[in-house]
Residue frames as a rotation matrix with the C-alpha (Angstrom) as fourth column:
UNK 1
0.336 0.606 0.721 3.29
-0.058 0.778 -0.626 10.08
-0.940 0.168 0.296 0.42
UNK 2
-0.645 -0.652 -0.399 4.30
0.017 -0.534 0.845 8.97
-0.764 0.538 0.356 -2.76
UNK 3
-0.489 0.494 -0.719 2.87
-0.283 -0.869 -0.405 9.54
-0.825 0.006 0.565 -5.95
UNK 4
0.179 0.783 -0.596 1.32
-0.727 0.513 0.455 6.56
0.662 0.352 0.661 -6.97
UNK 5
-0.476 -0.308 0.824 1.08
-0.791 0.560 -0.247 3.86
-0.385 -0.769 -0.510 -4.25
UNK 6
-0.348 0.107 -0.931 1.05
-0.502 0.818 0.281 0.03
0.792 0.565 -0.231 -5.75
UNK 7
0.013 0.609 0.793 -1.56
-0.819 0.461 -0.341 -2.13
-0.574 -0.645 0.505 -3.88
UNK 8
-0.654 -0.316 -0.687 -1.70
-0.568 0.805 0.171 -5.77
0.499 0.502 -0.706 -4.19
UNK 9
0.007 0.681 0.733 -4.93
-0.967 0.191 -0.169 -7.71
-0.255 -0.707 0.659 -2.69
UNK 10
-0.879 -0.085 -0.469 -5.47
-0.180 0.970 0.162 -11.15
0.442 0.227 -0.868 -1.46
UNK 11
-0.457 0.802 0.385 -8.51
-0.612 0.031 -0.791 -12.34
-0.646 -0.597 0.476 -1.39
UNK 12
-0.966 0.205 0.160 -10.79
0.257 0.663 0.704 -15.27
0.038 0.720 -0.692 -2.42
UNK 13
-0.276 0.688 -0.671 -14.69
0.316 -0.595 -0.739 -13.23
-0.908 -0.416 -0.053 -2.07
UNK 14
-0.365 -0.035 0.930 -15.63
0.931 -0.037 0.364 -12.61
0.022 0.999 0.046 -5.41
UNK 15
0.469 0.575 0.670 -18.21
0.654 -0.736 0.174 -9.85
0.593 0.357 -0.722 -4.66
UNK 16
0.591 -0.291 -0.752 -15.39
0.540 -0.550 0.637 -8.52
-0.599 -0.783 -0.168 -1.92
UNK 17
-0.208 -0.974 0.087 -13.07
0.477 -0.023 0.879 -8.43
-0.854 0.224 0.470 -4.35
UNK 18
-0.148 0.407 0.901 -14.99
0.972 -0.110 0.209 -7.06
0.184 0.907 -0.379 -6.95
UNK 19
0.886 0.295 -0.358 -16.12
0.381 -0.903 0.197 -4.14
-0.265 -0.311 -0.913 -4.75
UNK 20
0.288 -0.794 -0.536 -12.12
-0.178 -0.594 0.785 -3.10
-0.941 -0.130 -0.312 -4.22
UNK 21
-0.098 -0.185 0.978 -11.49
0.901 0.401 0.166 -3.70
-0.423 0.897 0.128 -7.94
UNK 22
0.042 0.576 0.816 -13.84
0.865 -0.430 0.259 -1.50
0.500 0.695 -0.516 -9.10
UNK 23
0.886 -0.307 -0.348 -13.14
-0.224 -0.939 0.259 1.52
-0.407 -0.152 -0.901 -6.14
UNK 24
0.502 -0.846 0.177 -9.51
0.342 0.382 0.858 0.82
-0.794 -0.370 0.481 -6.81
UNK 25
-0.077 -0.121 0.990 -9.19
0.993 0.085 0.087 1.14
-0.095 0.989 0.113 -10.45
UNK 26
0.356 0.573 0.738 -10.62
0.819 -0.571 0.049 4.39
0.450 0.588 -0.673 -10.25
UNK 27
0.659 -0.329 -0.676 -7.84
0.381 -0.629 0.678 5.97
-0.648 -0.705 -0.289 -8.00
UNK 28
0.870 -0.475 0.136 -5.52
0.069 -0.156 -0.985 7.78
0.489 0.866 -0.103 -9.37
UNK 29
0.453 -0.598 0.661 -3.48
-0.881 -0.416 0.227 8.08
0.139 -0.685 -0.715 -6.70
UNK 30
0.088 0.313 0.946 -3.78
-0.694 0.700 -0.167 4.29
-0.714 -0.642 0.279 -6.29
UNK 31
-0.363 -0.554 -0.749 -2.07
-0.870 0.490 0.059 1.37
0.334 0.673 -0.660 -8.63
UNK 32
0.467 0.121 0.876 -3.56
-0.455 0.882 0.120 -2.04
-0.759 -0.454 0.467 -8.09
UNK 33
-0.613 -0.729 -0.304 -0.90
-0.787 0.527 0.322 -4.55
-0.074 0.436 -0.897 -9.54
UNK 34
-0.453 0.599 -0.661 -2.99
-0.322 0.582 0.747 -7.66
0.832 0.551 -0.071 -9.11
UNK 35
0.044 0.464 0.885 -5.22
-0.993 0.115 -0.010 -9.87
-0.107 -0.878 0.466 -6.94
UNK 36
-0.733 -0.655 -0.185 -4.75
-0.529 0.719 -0.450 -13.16
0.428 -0.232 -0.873 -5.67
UNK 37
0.422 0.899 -0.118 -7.53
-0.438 0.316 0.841 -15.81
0.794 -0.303 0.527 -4.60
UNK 38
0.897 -0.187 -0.400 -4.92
0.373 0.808 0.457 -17.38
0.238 -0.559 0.794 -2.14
UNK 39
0.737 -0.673 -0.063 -1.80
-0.381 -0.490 0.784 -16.88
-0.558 -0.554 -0.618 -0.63
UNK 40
0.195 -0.247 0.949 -0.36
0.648 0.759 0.064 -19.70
-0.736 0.602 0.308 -2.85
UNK 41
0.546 -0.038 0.837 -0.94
0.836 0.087 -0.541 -17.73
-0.052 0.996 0.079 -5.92
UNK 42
0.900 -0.389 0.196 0.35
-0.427 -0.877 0.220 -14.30
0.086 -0.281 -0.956 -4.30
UNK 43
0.623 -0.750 0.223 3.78
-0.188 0.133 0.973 -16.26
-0.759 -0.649 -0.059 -3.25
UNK 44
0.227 -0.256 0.940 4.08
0.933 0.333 -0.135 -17.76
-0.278 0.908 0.314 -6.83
UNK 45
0.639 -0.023 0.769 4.28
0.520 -0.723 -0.454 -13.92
0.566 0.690 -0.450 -7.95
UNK 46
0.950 -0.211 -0.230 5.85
-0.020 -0.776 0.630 -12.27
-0.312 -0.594 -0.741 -5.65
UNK 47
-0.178 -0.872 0.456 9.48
0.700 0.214 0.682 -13.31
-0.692 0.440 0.572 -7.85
UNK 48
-0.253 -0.025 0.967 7.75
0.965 -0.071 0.251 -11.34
0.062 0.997 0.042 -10.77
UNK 49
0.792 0.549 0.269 6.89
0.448 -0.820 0.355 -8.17
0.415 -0.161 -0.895 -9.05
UNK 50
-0.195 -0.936 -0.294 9.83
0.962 -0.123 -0.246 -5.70
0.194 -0.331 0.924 -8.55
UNK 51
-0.404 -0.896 0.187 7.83
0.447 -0.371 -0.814 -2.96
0.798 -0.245 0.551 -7.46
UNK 52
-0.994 -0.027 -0.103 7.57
0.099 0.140 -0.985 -1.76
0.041 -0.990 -0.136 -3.91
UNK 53
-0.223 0.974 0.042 3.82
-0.326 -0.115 0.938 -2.12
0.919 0.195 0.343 -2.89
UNK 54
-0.851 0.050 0.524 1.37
-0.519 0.083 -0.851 -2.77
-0.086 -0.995 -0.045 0.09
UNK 55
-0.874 0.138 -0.466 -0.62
0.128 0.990 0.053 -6.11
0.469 -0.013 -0.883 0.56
UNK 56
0.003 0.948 0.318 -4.48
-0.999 0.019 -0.049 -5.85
-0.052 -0.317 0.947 1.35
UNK 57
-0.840 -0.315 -0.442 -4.34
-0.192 0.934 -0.301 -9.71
0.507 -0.169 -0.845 3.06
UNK 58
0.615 0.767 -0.184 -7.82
-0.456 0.536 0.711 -11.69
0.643 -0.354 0.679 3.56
UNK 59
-0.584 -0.513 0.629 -7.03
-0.740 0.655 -0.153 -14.03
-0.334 -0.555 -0.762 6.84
UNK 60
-0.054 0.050 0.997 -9.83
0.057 0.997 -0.047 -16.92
-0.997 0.054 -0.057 5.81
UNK 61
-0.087 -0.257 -0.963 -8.54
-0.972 0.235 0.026 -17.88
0.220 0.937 -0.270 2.08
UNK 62
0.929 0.320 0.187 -8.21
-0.336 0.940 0.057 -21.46
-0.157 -0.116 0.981 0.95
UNK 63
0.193 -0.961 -0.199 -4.99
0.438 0.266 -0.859 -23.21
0.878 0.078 0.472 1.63
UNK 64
-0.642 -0.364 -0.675 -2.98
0.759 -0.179 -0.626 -21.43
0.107 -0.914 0.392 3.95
UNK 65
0.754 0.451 -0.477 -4.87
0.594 -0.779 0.203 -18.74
-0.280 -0.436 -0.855 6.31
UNK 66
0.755 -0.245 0.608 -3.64
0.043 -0.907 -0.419 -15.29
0.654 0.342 -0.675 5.87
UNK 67
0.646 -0.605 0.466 -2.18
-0.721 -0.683 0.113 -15.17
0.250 -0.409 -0.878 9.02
UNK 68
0.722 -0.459 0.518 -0.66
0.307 0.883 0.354 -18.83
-0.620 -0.097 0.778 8.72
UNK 69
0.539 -0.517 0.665 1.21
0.842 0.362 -0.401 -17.52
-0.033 0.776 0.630 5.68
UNK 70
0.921 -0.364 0.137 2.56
-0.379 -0.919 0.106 -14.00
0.087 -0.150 -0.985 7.07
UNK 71
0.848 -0.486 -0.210 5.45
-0.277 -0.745 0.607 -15.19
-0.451 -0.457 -0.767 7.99
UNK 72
-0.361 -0.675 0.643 6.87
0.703 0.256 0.664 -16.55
-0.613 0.692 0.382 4.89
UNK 73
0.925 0.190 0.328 5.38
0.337 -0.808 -0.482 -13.35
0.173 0.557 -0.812 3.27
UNK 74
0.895 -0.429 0.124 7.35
-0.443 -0.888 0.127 -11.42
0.056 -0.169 -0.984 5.27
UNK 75
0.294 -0.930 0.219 10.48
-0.019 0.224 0.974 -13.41
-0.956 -0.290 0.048 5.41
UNK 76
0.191 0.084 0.978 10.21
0.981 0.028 -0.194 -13.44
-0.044 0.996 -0.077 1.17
UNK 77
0.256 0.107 0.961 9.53
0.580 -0.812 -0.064 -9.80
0.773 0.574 -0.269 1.49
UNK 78
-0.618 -0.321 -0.717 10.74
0.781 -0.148 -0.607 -7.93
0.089 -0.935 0.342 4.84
UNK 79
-0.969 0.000 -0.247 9.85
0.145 -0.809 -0.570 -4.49
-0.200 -0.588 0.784 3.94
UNK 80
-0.654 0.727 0.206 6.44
0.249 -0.051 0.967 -5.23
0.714 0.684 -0.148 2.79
UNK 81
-0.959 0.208 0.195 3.80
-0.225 -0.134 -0.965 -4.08
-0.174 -0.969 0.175 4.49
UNK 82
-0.679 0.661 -0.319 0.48
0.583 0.750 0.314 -5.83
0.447 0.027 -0.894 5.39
UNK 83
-0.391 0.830 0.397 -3.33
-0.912 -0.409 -0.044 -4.82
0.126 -0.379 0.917 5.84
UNK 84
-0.882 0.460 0.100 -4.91
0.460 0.888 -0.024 -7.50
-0.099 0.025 -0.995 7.08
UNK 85
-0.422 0.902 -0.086 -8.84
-0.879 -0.385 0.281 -6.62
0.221 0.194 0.956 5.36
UNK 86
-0.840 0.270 -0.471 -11.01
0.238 0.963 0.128 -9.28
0.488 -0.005 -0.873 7.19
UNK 87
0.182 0.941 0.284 -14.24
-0.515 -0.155 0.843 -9.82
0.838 -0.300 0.456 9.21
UNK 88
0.042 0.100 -0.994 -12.79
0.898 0.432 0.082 -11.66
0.437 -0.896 -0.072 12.02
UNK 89
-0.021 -0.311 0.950 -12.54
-0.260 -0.916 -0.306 -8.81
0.965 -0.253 -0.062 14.60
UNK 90
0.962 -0.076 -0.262 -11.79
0.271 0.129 0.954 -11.23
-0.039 -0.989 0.145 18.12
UNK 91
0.674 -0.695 0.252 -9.06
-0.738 -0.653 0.173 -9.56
0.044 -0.303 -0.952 20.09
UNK 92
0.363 -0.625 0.691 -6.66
0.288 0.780 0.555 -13.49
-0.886 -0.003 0.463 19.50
UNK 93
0.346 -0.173 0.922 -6.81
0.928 0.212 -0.308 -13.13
-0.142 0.962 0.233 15.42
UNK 94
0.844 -0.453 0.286 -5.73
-0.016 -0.556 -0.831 -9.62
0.536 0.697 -0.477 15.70
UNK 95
0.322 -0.935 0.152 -2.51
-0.760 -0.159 0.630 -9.80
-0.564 -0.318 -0.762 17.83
UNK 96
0.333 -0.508 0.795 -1.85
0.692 0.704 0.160 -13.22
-0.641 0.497 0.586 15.86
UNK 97
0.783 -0.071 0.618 -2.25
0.594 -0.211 -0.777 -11.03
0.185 0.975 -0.123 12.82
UNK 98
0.839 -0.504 0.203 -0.29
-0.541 -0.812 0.219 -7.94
0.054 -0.293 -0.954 14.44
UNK 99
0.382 -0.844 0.377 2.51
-0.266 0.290 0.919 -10.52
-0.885 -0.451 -0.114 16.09
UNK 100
0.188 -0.581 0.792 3.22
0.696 0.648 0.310 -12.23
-0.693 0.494 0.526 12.61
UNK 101
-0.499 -0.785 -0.368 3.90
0.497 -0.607 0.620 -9.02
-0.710 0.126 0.693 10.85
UNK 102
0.549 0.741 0.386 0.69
0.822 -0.563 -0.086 -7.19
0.154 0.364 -0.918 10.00
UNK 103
-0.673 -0.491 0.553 1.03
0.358 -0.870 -0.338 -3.44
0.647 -0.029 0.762 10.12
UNK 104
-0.682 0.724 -0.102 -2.41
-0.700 -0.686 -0.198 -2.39
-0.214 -0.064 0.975 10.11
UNK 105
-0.822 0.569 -0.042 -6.28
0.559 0.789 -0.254 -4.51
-0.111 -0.232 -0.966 10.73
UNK 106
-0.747 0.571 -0.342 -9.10
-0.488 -0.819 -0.301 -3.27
-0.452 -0.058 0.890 9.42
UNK 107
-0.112 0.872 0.477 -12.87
0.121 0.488 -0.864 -4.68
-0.986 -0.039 -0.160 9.12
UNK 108
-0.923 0.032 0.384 -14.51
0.383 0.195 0.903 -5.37
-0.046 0.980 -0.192 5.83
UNK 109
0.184 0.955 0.233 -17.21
0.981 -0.194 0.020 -3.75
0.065 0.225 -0.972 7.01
UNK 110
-0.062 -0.018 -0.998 -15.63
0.132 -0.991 0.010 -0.09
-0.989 -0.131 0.064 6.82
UNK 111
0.938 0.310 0.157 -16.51
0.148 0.052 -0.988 1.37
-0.314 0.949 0.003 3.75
UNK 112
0.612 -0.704 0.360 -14.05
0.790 0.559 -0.250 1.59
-0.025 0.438 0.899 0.76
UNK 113
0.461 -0.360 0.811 -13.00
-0.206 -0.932 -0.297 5.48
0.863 -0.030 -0.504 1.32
UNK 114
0.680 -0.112 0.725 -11.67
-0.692 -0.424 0.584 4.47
0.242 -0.899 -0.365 4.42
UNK 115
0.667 -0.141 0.731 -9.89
0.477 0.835 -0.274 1.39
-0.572 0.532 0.624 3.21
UNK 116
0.498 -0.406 0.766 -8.11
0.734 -0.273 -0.622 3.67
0.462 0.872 0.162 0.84
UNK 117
0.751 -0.410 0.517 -7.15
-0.660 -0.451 0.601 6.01
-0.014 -0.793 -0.609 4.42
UNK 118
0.863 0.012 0.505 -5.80
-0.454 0.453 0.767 3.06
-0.220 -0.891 0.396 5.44
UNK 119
0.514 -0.727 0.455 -3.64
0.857 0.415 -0.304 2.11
0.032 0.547 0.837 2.63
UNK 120
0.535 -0.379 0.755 -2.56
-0.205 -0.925 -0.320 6.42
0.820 0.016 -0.572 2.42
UNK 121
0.758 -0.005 0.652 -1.54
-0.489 -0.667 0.563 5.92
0.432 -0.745 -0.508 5.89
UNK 122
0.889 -0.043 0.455 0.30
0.150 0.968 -0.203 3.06
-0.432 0.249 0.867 5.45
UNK 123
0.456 -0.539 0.708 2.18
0.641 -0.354 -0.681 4.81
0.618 0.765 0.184 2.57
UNK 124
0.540 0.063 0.839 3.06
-0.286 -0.924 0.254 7.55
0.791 -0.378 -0.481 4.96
UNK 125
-0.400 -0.548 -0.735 4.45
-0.007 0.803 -0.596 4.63
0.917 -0.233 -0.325 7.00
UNK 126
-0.461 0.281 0.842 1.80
-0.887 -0.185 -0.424 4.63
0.037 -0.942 0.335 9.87
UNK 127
-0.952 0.287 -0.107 -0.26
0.306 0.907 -0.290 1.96
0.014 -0.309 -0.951 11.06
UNK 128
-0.176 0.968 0.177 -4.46
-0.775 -0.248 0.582 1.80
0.607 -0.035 0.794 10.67
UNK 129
-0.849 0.512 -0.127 -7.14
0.407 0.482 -0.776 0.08
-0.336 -0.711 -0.618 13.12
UNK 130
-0.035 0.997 0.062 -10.63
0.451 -0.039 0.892 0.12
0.892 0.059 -0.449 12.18
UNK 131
-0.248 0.088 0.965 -11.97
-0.887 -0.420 -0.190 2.28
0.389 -0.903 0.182 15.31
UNK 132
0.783 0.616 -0.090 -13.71
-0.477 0.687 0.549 -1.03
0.400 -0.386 0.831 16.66
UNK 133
0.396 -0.738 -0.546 -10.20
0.356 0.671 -0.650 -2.67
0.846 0.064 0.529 16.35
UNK 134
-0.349 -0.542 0.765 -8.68
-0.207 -0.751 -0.627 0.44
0.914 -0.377 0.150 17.86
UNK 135
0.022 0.529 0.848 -11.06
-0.904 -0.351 0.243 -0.25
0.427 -0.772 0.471 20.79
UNK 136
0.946 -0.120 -0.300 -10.71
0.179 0.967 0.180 -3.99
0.269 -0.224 0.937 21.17
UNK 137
-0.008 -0.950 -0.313 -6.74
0.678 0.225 -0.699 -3.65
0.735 -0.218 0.643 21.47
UNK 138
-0.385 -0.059 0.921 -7.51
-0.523 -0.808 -0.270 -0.41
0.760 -0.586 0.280 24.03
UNK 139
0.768 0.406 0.496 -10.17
-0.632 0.349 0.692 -2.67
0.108 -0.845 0.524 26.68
UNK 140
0.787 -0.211 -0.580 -7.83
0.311 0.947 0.078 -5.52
0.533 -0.242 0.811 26.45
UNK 141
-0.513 -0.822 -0.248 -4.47
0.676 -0.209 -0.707 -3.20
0.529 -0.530 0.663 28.13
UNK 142
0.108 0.409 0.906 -7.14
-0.571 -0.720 0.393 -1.25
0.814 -0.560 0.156 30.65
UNK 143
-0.891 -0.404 0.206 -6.45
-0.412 0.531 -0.740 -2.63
0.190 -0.745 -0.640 33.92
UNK 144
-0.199 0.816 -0.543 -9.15
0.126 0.571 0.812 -5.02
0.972 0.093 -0.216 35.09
UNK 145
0.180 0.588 0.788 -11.59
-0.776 -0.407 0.482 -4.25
0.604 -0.699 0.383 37.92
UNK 146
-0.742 -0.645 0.181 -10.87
-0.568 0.464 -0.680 -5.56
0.355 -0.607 -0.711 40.85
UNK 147
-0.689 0.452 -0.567 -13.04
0.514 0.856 0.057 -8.50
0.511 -0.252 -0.822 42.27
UNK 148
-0.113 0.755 0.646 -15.98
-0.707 -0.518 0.481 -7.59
0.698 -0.402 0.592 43.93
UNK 149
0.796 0.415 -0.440 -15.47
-0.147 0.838 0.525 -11.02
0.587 -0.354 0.729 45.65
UNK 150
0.598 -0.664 0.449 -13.27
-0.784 -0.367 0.501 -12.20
-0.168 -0.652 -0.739 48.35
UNK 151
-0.674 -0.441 -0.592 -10.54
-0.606 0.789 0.102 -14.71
0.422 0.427 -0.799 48.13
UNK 152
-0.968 0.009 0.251 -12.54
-0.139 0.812 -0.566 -17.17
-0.208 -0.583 -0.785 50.25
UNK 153
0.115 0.991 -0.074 -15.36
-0.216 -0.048 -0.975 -16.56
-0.970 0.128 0.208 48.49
UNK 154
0.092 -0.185 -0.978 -13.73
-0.987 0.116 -0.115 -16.67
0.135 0.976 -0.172 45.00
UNK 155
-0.708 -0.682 0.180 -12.43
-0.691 0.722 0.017 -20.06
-0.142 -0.112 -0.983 46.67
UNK 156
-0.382 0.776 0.503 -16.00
-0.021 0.536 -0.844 -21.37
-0.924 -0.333 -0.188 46.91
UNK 157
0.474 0.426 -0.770 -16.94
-0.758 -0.248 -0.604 -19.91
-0.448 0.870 0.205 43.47
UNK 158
-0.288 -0.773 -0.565 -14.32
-0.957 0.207 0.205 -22.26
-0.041 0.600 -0.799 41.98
UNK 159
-0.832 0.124 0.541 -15.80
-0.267 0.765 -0.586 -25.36
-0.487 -0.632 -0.603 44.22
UNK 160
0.319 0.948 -0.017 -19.07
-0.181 0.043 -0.983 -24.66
-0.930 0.316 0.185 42.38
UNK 161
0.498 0.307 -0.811 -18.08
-0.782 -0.245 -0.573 -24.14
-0.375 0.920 0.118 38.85
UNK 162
-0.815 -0.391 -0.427 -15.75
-0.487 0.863 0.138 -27.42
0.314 0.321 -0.894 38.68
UNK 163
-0.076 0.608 -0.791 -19.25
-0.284 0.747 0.601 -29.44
0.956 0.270 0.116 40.44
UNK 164
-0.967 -0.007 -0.255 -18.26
0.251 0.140 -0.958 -29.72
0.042 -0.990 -0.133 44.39
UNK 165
0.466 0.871 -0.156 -21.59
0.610 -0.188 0.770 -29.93
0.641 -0.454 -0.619 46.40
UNK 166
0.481 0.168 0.860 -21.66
-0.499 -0.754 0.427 -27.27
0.720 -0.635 -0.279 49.51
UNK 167
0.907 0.249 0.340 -20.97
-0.420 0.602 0.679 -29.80
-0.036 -0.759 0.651 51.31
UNK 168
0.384 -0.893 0.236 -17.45
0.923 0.379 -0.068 -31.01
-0.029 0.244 0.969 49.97
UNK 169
0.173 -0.299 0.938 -16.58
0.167 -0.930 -0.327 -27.15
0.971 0.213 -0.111 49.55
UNK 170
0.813 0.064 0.579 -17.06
-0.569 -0.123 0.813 -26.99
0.123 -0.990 -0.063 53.22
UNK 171
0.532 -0.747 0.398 -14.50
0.296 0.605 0.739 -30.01
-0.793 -0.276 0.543 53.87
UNK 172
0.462 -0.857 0.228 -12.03
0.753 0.243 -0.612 -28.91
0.469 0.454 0.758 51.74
UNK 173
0.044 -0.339 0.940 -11.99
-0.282 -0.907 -0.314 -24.96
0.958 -0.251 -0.136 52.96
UNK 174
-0.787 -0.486 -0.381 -11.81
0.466 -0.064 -0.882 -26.22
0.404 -0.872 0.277 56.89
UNK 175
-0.972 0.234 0.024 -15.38
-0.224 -0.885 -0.409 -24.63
-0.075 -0.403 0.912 57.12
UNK 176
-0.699 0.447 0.558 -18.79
0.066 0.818 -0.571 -25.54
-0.712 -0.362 -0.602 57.81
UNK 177
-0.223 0.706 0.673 -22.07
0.961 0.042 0.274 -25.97
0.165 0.707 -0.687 55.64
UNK 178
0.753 0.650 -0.099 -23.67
0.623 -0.754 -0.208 -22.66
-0.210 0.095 -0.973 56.83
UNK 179
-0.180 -0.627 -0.758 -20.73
-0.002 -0.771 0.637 -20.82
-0.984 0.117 0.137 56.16
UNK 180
-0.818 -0.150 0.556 -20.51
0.536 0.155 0.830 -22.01
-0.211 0.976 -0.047 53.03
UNK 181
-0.002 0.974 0.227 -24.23
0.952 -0.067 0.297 -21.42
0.305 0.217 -0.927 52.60
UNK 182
0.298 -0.297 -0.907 -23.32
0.582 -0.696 0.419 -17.91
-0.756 -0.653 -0.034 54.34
UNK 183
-0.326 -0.812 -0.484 -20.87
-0.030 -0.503 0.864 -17.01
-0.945 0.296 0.140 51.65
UNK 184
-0.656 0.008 0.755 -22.99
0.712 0.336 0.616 -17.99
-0.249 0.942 -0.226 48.95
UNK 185
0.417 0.903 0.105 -25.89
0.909 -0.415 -0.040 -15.64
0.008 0.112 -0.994 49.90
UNK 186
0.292 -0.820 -0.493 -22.99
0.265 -0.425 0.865 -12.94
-0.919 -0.383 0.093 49.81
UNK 187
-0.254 -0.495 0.831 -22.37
0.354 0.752 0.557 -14.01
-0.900 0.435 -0.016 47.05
UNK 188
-0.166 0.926 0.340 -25.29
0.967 0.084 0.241 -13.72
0.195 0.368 -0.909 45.15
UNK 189
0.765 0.431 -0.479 -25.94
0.449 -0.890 -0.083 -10.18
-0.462 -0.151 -0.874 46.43
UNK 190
-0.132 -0.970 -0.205 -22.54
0.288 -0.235 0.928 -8.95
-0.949 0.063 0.310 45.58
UNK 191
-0.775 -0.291 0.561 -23.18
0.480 0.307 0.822 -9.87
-0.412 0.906 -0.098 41.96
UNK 192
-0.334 0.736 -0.589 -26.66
-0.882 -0.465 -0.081 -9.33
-0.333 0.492 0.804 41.47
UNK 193
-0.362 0.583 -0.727 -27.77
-0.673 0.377 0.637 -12.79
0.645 0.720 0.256 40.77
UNK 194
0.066 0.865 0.498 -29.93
-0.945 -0.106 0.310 -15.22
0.321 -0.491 0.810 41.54
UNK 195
0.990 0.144 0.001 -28.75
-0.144 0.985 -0.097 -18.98
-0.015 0.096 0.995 40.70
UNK 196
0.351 -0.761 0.546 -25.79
-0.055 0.565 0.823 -21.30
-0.935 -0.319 0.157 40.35
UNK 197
0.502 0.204 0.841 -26.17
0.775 0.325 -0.542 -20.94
-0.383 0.924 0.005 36.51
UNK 198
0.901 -0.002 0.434 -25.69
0.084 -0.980 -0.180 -17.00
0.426 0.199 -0.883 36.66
UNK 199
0.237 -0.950 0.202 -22.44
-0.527 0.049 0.849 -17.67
-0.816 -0.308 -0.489 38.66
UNK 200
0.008 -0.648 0.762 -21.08
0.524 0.652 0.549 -20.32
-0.852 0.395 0.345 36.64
UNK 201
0.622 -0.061 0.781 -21.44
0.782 -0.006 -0.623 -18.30
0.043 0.998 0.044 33.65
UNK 202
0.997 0.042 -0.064 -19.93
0.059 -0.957 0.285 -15.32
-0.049 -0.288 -0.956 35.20
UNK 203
0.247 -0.852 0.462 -17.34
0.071 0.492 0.868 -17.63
-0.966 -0.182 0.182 36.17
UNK 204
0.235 -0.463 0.855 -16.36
0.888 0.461 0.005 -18.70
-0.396 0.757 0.519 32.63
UNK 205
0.703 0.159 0.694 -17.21
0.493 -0.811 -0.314 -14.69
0.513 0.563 -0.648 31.28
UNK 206
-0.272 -0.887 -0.373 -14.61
0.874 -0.066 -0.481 -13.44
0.402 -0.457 0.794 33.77
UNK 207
-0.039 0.697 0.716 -16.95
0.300 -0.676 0.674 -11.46
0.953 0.241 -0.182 35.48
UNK 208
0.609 0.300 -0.734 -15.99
0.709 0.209 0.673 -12.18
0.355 -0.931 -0.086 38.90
C-alpha cells in the first residue's frame, strides 16, 4: 500500500459529503484532493490533477449519472480507479456500474471505517463489495431451481398471465376444458396458492 493514498469524491449530498469530509480529513494515511458536486466539475479538473488517485463516484448526481459518465472518465483517465459510493443496490446498476469500469460498489449505508477498507483495498489493487453487494452478484450466478411445473403446465400458466380464458387455452393446447381445469388444480397445489392473482404474480416474480 502506499503511503499516502489521494482520494477524490464525487458527490452532490451535502450532509453525505460532509460526513466523508470530515472522516477523511482526519486520515493520515488518506489525502482527499477535492470533491466534486457533478461529474461535469470532476472532468473540468481532471487536466489540473497530476497525481495518481482513486475516485469515490456518486451514480445519481445532476447532469450526467455516475455511471453515464464512466466511460469518458475512464477513457480521460485509464488507470484510474472507481468506487462507485451509492444507495442504489439493484443487481442492473451494479453490473452497469462494474461493466463501464467501476472497480469496486459499495452502499452508503456502510459506515465510514469501512469505506476507508474499501479505498485501502483498492490501493492494494483489489476490488471491494459491500457484503449485501457481494451477495446480490453471488444469487444472481447460482443456478436457478428448476421448475416445479411442467412444460404443459408452464404452457397454460403463460395462457393465463397474457388473459386467455380456460377455454381458449384449451383450443390452442389441442386439449379439453377439464384438462385444462385439471392442470390448474395441479397447479395451484404445486405452488401453494390459491388464485389466479398468486400465479400471475409468481409469473412476473419468476417464481415458477
Amino acid at each position: 500500500m502506499p503511503a499516502q493514498i489521494n482520494i477524490a469524491i464525487v458527490e452532490d449530498d451535502p450532509v453525505v459529503l460532509d460526513g466523508l469530509v470530515s472522516f477523511f480529513t482526519m486520515q493520515t494515511s488518506i489525502k482527499l484532493l477535492h470533491t466534486f458536486g457533478s461529474v461535469e466539475k470532476f472532468i473540468e479538473w481532471i487536466d489540473k490533477s497530476s497525481s495518481p488517485f482513486i475516485l469515490l463516484l456518486d451514480i445519481q448526481l445532476p447532469g450526467q449519472s455516475g455511471i453515464e459518465a464512466l466511460p469518458k472518465i475512464k477513457t480521460l483517465l485509464p488507470e484510474l480507479e472507481v468506487i462507485i459510493l451509492t444507495t442504489f443496490e439493484e443487481t442492473d446498476v451494479i453490473f452497469k456500474a462494474l461493466s463501464a469500469g467501476a472497480c469496486s460498489y459499495i452502499s452508503k449505508r456502510s459506515s465510514l471505517p469501512k469505506i476507508k477498507e474499501a479505498v485501502e483495498v483498492v490501493a492494494q489493487g483489489g476490488s471491494y463489495m459491500s457484503p449485501a453487494i457481494a451477495r446480490k452478484i453471488s444469487d444472481y450466478y447460482k443456478p436457478k431451481p428448476k421448475s416445479q411445473l411442467t412444460e404443459r403446465q408452464l404452457e397454460i400458466v403463460k395462457g393465463i398471465v397474457i388473459g386467455k380464458s380456460y377455454k381458449m387455452i384449451a383450443s390452442d393446447l389441442f386439449i379439453s376444458l377439464d384438462t385444462v381445469r385439471s392442470h390448474i388444480k395441479n397447479i395451484y397445489k404445486a405452488l401453494e396458492i390459491n388464485s389466479k392473482a398468486e400465479l400471475i404474480r409468481k409469473s412476473y416474480d419468476n417464481e415458477l
